[in-house]
C-alpha positions in Angstrom: 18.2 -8.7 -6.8 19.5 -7.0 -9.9 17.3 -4.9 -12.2 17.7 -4.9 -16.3 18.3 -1.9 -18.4 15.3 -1.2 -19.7 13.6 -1.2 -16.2 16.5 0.9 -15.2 15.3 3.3 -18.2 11.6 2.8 -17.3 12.6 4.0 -13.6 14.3 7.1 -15.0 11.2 7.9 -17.3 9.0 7.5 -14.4 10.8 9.5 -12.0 11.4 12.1 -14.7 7.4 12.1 -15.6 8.2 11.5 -19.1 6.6 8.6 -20.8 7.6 6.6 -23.5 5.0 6.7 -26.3 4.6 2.8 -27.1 4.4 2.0 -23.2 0.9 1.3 -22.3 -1.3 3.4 -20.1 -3.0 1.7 -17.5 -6.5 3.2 -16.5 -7.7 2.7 -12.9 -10.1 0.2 -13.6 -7.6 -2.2 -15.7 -5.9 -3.0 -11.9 -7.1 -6.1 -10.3 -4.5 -6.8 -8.0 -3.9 -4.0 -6.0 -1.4 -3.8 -2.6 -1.9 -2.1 0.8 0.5 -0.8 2.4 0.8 0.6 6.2 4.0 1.3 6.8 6.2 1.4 10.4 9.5 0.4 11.5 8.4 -2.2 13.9 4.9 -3.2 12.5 4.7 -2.7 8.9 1.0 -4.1 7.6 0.5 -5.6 4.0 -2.7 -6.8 2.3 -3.5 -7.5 -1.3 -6.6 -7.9 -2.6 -8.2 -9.1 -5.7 -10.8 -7.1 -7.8 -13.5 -9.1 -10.1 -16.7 -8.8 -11.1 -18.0 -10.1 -7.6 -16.8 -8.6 -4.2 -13.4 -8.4 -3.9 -11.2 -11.4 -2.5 -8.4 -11.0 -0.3 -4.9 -12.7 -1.9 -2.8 -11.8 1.3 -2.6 -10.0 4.8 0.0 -9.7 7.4 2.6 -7.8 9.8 5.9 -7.2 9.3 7.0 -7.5 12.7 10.7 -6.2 14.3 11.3 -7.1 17.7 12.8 -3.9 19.4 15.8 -6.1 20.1 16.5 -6.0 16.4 18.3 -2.4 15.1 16.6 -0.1 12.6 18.9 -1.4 9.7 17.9 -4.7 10.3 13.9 -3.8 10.2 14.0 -1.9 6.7 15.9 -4.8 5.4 13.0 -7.3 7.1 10.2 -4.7 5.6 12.0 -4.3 1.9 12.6 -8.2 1.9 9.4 -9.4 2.7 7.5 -6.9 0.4 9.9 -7.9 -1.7 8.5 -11.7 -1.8 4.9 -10.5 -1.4 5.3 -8.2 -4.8 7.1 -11.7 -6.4 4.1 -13.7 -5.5 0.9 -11.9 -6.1 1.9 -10.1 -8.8 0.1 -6.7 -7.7 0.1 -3.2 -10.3 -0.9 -0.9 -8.2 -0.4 0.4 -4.5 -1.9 2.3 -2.2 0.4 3.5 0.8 -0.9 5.7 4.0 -0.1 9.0 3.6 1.9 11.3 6.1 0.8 12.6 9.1 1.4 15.3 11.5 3.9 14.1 14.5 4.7 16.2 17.4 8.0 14.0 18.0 10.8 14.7 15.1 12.3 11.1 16.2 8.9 9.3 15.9 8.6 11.1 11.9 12.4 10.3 11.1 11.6 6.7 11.9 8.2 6.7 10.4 10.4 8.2 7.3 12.9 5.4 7.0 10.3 2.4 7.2 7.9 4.3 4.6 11.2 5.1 2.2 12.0 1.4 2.3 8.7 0.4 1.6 8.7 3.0 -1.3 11.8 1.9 -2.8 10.7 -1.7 -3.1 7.4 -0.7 -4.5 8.7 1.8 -7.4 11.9 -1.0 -8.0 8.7 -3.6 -8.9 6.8 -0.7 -11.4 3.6 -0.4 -9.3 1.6 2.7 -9.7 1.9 3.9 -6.0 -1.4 6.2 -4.4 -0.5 8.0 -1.1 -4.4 8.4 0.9 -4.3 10.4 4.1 -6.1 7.9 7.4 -9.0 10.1 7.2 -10.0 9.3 3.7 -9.5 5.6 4.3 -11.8 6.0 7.3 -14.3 8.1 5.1 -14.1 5.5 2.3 -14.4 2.0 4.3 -17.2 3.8 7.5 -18.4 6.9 6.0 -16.6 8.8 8.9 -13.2 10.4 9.0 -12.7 10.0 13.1 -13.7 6.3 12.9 -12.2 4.3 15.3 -9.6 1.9 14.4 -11.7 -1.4 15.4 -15.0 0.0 13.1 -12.5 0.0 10.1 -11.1 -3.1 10.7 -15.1 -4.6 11.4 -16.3 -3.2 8.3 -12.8 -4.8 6.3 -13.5 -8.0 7.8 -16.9 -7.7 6.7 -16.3 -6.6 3.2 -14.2 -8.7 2.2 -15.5 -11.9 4.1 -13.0 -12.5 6.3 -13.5 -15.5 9.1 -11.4 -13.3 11.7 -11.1 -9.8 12.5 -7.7 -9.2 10.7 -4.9 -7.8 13.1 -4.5 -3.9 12.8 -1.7 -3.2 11.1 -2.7 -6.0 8.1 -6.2 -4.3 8.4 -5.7 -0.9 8.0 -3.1 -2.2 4.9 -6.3 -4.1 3.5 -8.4 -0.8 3.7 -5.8 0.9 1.5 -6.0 -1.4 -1.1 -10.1 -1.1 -0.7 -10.0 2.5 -0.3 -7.6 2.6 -3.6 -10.6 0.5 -5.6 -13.0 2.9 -4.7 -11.1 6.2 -5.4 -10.3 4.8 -8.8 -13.4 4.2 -10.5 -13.2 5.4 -13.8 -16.1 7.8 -12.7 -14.8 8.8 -9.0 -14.9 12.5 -8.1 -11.4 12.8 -6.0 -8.8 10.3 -7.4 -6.1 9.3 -5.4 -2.7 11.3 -5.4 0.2 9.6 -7.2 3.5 9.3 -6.1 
């Protein structure tokens, strides 16, 4: 999938921090489709969710599952594909995407690296304003504690946004990204998000 000039030129003006002066400026509250993002090289969790008036409604959810048998090549080009289609067919402006963390093993951050740098790639190729939140502000934000477990946050995502089932863990802690990401972005929150 090919890209025009001027989104080539809007992708230069965006890495370079410059704006152009007729492009619009989204505010916070003018995104109502907003994308989750957990990213990992075999398990890569998506949600979307829609923002209205009401309670929020969840568009999407889901895994991006690579077999081990499959090589690493072939699961950033299963993560950037998919995300890919999931950009094409919800239409989201913004996303929120789990911050870093600390690992002990180099090889376990490398690969960590290479599925969140394909997820990236996609996401800034489609024009999304892209948040990074740290797990314990997503756990602060969706059960009011930081060291929540991982099944209280995936409880209190089924609950607030209606869900029939408990949604599997990658695709929930994706969904409380997008949910964390609504609530960080009020036009009157205290600690915004950090763009990236």
């Amino acid at each position: 999938m090919g890209i025009s000039a001027r989104q080539f030129e809007e992708l230069q003006e965006r890495v370079s921090g410059k704006r152009r002066s007729d492009a619009p400026v989204a505010e916070a509250a003018d995104h109502q489709i907003i994308l989750g993002v957990d990213p990992s090289l075999r398990g890569t969790g998506y949600g979307v969710i829609q923002l209205s008036k009401g309670d929020p409604a969840t568009l999407a959810q889901g895994t991006i599952k690579c077999p081990a048998r499959l090589r690493r090549s072939e699961c950033l080009v299963a993560i950037s594909t998919t995300l890919r289609d999931v950009i094409q067919k919800h239409s989201p402006t913004a996303c929120a995407i789990e911050g870093l963390f600390y690992a002990q093993n180099p090889k376990t951050a490398l690969t960590m690296g290479e599925a969140r740098g394909a997820a990236l790639a996609v996401l800034a190729e489609a024009g999304l304003e892209i948040v990074e939140i740290a797990p314990r502000k997503v756990k602060q934000s969706i059960v009011g504690y930081g060291n929540a477990q991982k099944l209280a946050v995936a409880k209190m995502v089924q609950r607030m946004l209606a869900l029939e089932e408990l949604p599997a863990p990658d695709a929930s802690d994706a969904l409380a990204l997008a949910l964390t990401f609504a609530h960080l972005n009020k036009r009157f929150a205290i600690e915004p998000a950090q763009k990236i």
